[in-house]
GUKETOR-335284 format. One line per field, with one value per atom (N, C-alpha, C): atom name; x, y, z. Coordinates in pm, 1 decimal, m for minus. Example, Ala and Ser with C-alpha at 12.3 -4.5 7.8 and 13.67 -1.06 7.14 Angstrom:
# residues 2
name	(N	CA	C	N	CA	C)
u	(1319.0	1230.0	1320.0	1285.0	1367.0	1290.0)
v	(m569.0	m450.0	m330.0	m225.0	m106.0	3.0)
w	(780.0	780.0	780.0	708.0	714.0	787.0)
END
This chain:
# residues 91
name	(N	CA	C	N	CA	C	N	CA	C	N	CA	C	N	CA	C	N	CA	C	N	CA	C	N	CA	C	N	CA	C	N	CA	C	N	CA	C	N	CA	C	N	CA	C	N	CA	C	N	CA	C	N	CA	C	N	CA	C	N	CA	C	N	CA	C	N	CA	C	N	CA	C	N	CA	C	N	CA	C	N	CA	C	N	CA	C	N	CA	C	N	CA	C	N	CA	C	N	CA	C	N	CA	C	N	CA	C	N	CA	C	N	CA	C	N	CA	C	N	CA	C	N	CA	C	N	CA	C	N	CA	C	N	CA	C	N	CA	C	N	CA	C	N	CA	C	N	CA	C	N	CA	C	N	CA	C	N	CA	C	N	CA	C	N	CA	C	N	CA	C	N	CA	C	N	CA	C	N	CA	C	N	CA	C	N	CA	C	N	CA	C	N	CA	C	N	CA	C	N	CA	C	N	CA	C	N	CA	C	N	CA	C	N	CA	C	N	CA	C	N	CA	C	N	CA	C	N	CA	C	N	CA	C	N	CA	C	N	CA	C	N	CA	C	N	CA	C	N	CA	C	N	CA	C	N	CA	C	N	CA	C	N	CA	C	N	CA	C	N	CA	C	N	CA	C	N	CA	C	N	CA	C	N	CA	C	N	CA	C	N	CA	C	N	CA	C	N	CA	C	N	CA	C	N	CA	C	N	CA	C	N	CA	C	N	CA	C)
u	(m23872.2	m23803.0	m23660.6	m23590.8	m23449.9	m23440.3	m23569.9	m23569.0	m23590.9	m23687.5	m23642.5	m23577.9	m23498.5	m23362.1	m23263.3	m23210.0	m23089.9	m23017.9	m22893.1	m22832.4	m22674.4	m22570.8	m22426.3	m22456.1	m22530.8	m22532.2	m22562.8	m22640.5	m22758.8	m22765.5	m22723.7	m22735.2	m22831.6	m22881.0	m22958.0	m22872.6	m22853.6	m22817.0	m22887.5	m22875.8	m23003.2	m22879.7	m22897.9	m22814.3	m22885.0	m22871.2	m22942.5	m22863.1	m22933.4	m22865.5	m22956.6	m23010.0	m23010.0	m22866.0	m22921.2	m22805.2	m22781.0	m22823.9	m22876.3	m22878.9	m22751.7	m22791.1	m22875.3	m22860.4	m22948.9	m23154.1	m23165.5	m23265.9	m23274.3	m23214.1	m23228.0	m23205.9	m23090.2	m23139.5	m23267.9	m23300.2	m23436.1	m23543.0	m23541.1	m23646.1	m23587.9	m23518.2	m23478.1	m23521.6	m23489.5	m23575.5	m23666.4	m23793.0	m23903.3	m23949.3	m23834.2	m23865.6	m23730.6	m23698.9	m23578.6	m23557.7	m23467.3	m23437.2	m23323.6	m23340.0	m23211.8	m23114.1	m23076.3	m22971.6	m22912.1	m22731.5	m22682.9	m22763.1	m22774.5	m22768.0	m22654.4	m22622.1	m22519.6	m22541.7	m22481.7	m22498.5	m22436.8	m22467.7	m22391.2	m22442.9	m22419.1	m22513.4	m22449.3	m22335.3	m22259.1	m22320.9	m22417.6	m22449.9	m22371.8	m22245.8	m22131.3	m22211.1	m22217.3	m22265.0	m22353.1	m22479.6	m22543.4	m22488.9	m22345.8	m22343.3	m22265.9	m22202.5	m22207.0	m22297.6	m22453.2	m22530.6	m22670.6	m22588.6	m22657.3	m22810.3	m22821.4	m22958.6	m22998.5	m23106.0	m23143.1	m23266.7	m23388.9	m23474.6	m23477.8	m23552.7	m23543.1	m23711.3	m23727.2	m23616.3	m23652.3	m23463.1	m23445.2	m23385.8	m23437.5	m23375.4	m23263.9	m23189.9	m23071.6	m23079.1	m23062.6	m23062.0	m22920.9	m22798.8	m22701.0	m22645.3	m22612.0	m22584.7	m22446.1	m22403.1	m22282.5	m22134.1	m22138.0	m22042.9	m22091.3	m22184.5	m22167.9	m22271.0	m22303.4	m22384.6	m22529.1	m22566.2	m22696.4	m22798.2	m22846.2	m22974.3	m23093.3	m23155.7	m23244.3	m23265.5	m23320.1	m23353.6	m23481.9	m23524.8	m23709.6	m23698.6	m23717.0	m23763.0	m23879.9	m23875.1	m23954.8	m24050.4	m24142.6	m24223.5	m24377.9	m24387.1	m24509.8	m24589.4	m24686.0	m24732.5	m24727.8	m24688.8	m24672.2	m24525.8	m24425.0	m24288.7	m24210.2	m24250.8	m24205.6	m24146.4	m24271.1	m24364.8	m24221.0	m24247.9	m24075.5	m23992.4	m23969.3	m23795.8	m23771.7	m23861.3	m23857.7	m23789.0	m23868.9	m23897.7	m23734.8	m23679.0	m23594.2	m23491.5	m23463.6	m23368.5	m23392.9	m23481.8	m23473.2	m23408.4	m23442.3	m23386.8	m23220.5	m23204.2	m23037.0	m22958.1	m23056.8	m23001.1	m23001.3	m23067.8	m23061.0	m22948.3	m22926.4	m22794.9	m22655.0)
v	(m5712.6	m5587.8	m5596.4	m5706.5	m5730.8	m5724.4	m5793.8	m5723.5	m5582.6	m5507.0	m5383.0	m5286.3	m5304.2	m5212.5	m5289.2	m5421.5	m5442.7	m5395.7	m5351.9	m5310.8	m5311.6	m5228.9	m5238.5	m5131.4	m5092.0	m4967.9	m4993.0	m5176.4	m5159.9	m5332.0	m5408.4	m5508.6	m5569.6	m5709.6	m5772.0	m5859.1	m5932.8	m6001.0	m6126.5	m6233.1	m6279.9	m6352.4	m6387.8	m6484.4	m6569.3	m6719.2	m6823.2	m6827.2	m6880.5	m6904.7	m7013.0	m7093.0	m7216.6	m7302.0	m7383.5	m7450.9	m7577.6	m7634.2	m7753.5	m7693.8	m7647.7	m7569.6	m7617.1	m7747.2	m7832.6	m7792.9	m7730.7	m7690.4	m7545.8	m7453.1	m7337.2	m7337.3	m7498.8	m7539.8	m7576.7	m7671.0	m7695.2	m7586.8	m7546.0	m7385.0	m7274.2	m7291.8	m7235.2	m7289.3	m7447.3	m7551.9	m7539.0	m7471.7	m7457.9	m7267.0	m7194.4	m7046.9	m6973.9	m6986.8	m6964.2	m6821.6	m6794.1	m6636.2	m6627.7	m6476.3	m6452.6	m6370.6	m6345.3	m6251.2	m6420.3	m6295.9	m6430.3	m6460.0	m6537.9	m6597.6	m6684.6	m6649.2	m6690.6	m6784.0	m6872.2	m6992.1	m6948.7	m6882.1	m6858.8	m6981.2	m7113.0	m7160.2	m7113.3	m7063.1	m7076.3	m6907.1	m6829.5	m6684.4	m6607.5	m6624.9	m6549.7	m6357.7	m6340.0	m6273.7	m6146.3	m6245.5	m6162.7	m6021.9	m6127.4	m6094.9	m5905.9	m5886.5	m5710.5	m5632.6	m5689.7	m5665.8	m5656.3	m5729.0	m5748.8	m5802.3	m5911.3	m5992.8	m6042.0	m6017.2	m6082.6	m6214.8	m6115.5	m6232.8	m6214.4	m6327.7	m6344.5	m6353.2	m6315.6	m6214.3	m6132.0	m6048.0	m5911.6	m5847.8	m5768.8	m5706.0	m5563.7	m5557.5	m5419.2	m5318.4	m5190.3	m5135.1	m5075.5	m5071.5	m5022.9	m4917.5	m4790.4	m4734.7	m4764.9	m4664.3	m4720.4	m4733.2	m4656.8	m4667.1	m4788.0	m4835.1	m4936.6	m4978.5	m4851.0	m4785.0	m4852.0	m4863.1	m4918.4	m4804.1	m4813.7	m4668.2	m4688.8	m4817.8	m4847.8	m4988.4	m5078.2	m5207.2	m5244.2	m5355.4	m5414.4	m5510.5	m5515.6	m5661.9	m5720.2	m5862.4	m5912.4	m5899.2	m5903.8	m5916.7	m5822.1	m5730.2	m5661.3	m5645.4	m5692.2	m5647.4	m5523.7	m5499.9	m5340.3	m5310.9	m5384.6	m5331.2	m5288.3	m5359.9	m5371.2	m5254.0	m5150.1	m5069.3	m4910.4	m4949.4	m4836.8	m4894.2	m5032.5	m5062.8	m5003.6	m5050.0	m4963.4	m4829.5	m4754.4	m4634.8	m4568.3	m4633.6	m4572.9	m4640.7	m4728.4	m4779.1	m4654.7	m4674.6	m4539.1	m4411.7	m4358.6	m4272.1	m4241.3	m4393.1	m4419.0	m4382.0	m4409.1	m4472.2	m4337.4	m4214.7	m4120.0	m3995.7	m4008.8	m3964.4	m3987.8)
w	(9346.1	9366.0	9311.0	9312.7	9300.2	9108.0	9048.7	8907.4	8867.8	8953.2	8894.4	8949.1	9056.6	9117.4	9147.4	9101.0	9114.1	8980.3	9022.1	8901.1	8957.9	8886.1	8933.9	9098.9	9118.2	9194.9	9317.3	9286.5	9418.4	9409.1	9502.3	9525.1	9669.3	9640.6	9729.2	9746.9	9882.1	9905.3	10045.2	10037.6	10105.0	10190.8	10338.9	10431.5	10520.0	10454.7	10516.9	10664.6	10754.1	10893.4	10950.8	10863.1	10922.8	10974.7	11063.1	11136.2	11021.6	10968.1	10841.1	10723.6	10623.4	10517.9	10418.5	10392.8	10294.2	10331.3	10451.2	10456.5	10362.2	10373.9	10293.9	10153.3	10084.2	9963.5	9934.8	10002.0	9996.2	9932.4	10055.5	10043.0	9855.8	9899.5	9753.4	9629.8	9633.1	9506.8	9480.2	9585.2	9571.3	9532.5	9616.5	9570.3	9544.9	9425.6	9362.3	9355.1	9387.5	9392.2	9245.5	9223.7	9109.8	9174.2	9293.4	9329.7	9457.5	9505.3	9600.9	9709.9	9765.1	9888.4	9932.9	10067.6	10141.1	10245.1	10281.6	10425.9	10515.1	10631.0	10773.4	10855.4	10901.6	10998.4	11149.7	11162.5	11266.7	11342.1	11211.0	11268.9	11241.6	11231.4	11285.5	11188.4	11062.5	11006.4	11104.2	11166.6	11257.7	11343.6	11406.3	11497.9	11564.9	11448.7	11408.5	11392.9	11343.9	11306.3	11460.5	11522.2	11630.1	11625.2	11519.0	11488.7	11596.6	11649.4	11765.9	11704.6	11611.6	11544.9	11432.6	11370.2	11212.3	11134.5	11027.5	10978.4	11016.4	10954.3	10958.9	10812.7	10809.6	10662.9	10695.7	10624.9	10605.9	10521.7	10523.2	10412.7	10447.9	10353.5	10356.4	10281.9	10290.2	10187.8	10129.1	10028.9	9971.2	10077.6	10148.2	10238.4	10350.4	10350.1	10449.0	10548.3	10561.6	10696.8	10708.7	10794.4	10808.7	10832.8	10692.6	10726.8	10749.0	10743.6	10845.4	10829.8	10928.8	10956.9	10987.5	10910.5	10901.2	10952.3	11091.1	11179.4	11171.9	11145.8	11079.9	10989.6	10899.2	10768.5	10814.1	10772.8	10796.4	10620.9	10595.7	10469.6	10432.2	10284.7	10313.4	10345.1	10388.9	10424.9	10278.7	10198.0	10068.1	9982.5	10057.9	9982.9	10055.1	10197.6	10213.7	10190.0	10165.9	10146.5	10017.8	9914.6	9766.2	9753.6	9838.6	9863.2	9943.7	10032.5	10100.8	9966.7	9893.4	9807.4	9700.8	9661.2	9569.8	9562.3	9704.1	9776.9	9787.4	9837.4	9823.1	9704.1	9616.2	9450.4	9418.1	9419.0	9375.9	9454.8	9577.4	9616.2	9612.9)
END
């Protein structure tokens, strides 16, 4: 997804929160992403966000706002996150 809607307009951004960051290198060596990822181990990130479990995904619009949130991985989630980014991208 991050190849065909990232652009200047619309960024992904991924936040490890393992407590052991060399674990989320790890994981990365093996499934390499092309957008950032960030190391919080301390959470702190979460905690505005009010993360309770993981994962969780964000959708933010340009001002900031959280316009909706995907707790944990449902097959198929993919399929509205697309869909509501699009959405974004065109207003």
């Amino acid at each position: 997804m991050y190849q065909e809607l990232g652009n200047t307009e619309f960024e992904f951004i991924a936040i490890n929160v393992d407590e052991n960051t060399e674990d989320g290198i790890f994981f990365l060596e093996d499934h390499p992403v092309s957008y950032p990822v960030l190391a919080d181990p301390e959470g702190v990130i979460g905690i505005p966000y009010r993360v309770r479990s993981l994962p969780v995904s964000y959708l933010l619009d340009r001002e900031g706002r959280i316009v909706q949130s995907f707790r944990s991985y449902q097959p198929g989630d993919e399929i509205d996150i697309k869909q509501q980014i699009e959405i974004l991208l065109a207003n």
